[in-house]
PyMOL CGO cylinders between C-alpha atoms (Angstrom):
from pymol import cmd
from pymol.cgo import CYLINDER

trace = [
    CYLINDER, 60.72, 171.22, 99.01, 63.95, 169.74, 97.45, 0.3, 1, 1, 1, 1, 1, 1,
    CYLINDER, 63.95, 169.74, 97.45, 66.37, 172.52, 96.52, 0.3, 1, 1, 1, 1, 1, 1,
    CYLINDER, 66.37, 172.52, 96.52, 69.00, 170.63, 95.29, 0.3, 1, 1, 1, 1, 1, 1,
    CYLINDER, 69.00, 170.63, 95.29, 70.52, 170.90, 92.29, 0.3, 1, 1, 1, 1, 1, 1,
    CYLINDER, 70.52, 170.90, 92.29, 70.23, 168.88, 88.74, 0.3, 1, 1, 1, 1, 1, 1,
    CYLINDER, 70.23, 168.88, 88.74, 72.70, 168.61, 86.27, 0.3, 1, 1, 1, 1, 1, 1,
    CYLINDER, 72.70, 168.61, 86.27, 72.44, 168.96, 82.26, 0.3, 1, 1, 1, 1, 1, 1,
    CYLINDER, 72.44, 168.96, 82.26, 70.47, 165.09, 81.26, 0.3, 1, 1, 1, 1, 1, 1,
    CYLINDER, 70.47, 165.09, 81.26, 68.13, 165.74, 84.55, 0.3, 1, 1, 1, 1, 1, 1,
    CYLINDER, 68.13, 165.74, 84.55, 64.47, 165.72, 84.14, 0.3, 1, 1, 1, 1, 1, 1,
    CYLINDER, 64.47, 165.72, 84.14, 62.23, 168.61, 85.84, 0.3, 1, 1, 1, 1, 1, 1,
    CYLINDER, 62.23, 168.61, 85.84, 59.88, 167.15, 88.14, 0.3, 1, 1, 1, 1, 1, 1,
    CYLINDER, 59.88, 167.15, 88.14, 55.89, 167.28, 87.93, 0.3, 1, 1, 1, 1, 1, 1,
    CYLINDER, 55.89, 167.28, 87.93, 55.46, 169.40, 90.66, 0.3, 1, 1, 1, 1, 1, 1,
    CYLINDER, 55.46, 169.40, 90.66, 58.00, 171.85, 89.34, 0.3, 1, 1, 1, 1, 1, 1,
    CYLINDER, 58.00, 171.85, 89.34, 56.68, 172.09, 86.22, 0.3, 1, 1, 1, 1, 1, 1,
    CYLINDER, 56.68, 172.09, 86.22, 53.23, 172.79, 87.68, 0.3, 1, 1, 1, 1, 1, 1,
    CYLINDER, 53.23, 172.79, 87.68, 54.06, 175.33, 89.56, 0.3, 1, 1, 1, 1, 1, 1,
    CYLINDER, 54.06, 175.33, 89.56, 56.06, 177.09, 86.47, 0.3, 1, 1, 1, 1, 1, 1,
    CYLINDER, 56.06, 177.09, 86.47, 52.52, 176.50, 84.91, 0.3, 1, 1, 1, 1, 1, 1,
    CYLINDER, 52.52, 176.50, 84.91, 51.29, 178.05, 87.49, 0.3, 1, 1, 1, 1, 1, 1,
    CYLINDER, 51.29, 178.05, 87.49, 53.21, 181.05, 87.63, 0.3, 1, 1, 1, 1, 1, 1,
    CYLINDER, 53.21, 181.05, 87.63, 53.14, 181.73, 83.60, 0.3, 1, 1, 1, 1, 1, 1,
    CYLINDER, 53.14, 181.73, 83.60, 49.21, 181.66, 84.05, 0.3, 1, 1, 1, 1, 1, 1,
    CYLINDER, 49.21, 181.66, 84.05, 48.85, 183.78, 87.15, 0.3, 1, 1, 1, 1, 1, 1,
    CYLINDER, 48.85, 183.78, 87.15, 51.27, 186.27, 85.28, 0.3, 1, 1, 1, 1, 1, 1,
    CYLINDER, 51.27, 186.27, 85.28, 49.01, 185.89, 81.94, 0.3, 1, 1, 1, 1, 1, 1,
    CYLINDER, 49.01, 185.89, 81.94, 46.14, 186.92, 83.94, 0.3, 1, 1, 1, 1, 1, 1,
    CYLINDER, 46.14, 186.92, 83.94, 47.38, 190.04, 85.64, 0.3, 1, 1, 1, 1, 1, 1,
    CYLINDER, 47.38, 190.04, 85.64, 48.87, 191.08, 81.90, 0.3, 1, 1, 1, 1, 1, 1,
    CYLINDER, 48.87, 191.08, 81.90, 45.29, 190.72, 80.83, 0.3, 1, 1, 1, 1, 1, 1,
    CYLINDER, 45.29, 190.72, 80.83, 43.59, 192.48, 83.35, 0.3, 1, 1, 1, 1, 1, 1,
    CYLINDER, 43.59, 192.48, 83.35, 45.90, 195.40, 83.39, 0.3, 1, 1, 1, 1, 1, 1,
    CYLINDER, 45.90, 195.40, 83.39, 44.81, 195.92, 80.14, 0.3, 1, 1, 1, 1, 1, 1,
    CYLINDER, 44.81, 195.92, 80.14, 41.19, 195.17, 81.06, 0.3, 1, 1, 1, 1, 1, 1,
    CYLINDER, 41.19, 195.17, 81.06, 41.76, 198.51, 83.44, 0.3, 1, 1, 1, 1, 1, 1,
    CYLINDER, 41.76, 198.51, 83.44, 43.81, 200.68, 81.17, 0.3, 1, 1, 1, 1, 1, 1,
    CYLINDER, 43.81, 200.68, 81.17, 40.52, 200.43, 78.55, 0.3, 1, 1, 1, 1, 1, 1,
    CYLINDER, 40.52, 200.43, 78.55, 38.11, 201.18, 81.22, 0.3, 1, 1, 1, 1, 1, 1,
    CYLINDER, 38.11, 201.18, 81.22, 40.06, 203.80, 82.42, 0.3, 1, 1, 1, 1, 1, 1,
    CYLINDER, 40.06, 203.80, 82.42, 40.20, 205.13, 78.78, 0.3, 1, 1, 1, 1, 1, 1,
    CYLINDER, 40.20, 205.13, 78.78, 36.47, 204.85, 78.43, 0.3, 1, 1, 1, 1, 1, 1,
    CYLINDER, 36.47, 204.85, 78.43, 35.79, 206.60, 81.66, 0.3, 1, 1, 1, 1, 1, 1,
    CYLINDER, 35.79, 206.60, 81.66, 37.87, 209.64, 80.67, 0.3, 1, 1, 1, 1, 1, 1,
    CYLINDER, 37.87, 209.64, 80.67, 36.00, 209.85, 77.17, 0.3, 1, 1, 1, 1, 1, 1,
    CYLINDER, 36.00, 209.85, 77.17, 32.50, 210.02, 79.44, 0.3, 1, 1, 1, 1, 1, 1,
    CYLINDER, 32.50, 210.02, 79.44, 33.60, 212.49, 81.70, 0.3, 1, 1, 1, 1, 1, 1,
    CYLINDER, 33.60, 212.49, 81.70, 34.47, 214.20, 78.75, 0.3, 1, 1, 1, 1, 1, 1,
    CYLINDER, 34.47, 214.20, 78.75, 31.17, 213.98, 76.65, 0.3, 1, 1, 1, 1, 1, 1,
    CYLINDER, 31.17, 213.98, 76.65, 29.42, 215.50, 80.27, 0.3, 1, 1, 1, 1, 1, 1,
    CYLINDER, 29.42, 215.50, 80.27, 31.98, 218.28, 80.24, 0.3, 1, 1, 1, 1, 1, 1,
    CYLINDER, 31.98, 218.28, 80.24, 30.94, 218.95, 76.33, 0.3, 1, 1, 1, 1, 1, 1,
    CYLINDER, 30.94, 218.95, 76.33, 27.37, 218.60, 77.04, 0.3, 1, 1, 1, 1, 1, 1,
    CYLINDER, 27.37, 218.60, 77.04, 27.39, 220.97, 80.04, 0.3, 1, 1, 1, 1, 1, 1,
    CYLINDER, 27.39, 220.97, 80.04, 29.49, 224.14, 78.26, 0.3, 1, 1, 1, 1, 1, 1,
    CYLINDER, 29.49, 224.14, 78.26, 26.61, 223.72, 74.92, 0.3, 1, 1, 1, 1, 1, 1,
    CYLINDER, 26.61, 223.72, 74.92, 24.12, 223.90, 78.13, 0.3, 1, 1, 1, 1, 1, 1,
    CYLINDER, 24.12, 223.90, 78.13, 25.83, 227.09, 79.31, 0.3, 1, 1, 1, 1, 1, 1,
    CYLINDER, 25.83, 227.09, 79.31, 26.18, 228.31, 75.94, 0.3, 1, 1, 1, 1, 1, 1,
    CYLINDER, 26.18, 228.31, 75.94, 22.63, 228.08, 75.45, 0.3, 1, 1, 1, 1, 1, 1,
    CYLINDER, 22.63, 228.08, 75.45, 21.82, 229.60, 78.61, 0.3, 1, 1, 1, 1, 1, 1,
    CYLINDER, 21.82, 229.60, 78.61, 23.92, 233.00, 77.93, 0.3, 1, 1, 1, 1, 1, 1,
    CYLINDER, 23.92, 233.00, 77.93, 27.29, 231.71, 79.96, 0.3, 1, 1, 1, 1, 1, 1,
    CYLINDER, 27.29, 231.71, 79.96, 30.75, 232.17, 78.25, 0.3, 1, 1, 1, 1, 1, 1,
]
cmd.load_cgo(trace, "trace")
């Protein structure tokens, strides 16, 4: 790699734009799965929620509380 410095008029180089490509995409696709996960998380809350419901009618039913 060539760390050295360019100055105002100096053109960016393929490989550095690739990799700044790169980067921006790899960082698009964790932004997108994270809120891939929060919804699923979400969803699986409002399940375990509609069990909880449908076991207290159950118990209600039965004579519980």
């Amino acid at each position: 790699m060539d760390f050295t410095l360019r100055g105002p008029g100096d053109e960016p180089r393929q490989e550095e734009r690739m990799m700044k490509r790169m980067i921006g995409l790899a960082l698009l696709l964790s932004y997108l799965a994270l809120l891939a996960g929060c919804n699923t998380v979400r969803g699986v809350g409002k399940d375990i929620e509609t069990v909880g419901e449908k076991i207290e009618e159950a118990a209600d039913r039965k004579g519980g509380k």
